[in-house]
C-alpha positions in Angstrom: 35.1 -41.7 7.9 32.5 -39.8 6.3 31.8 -36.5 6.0 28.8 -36.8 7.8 30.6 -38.7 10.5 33.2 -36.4 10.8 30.7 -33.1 11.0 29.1 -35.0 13.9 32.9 -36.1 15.8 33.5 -32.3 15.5 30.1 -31.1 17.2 30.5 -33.4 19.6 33.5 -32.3 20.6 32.4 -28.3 20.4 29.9 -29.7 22.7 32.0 -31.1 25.5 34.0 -28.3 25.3 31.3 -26.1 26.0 29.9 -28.3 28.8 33.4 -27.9 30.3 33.3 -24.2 30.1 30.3 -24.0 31.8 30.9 -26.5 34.5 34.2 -24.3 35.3 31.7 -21.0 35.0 29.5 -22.5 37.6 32.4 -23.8 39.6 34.1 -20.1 39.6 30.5 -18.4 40.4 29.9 -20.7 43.2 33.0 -19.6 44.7 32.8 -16.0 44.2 29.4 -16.3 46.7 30.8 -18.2 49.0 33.7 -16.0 49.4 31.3 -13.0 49.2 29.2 -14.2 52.2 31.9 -14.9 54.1 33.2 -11.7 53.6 29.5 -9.8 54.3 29.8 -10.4 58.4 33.2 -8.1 58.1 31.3 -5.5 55.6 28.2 -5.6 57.9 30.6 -4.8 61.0 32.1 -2.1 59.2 28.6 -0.7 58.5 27.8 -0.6 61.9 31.3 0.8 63.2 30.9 3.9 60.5 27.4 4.7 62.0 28.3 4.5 65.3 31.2 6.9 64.8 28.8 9.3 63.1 26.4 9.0 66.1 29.0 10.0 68.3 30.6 12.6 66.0 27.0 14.1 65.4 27.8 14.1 61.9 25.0 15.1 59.4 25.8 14.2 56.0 23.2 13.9 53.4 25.7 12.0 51.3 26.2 9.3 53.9 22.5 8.8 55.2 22.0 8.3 51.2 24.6 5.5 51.6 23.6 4.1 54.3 20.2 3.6 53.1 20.9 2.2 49.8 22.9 -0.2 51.7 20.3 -1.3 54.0 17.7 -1.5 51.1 20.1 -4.0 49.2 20.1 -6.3 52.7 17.1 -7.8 52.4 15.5 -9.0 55.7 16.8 -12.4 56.1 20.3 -11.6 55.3 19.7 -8.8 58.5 18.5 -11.5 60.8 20.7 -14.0 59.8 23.9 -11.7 61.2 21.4 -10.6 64.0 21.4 -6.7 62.2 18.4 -4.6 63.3 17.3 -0.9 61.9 19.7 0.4 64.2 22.8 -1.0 62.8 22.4 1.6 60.2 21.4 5.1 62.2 22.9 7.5 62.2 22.5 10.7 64.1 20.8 13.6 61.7 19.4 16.6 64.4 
């Protein structure tokens, strides 16, 4: 073989490899989102349970109505309706 021939074996198999490692990348991060929306019911319920609790505590933390909001500003709306969460899910009782 040649030199030139032998550059060009080598790159092609650099290449595959790194075809391989992002096939197994995509593979892995497909997973990770399926097992993180599976997972966002539960976190959603939790949500809800914790605001609740506070309603009925009539507990006014500053600290957890920040929470709470930054967590309903990273649901966007049709993640909300597709677990059937309204604006309520999420008060919680500041008087």
């Amino acid at each position: 073989m040649t030199k030139k021939a032998k550059r060009k074996d080598m790159l092609k198999e650099k290449l595959e490899e790194l075809e391989e490692a992002i096939r197994y990348n995509e593979a892995m991060l497909e997973e990770l989102y399926e097992k993180q929306e599976s997972l966002f019911p539960v976190f959603a319920d939790l949500v809800k349970i914790i605001s609740k609790l506070y309603n009925e505590m009539e507990i006014d933390d500053e600290d957890v109505k920040n929470r709470i909001n930054r967590l309903k500003d990273a649901f966007n709306e049709n993640i909300m309706k597709k677990y059937a969460m309204s604006e309520d899910d999420f008060g919680i009782a500041y008087t």
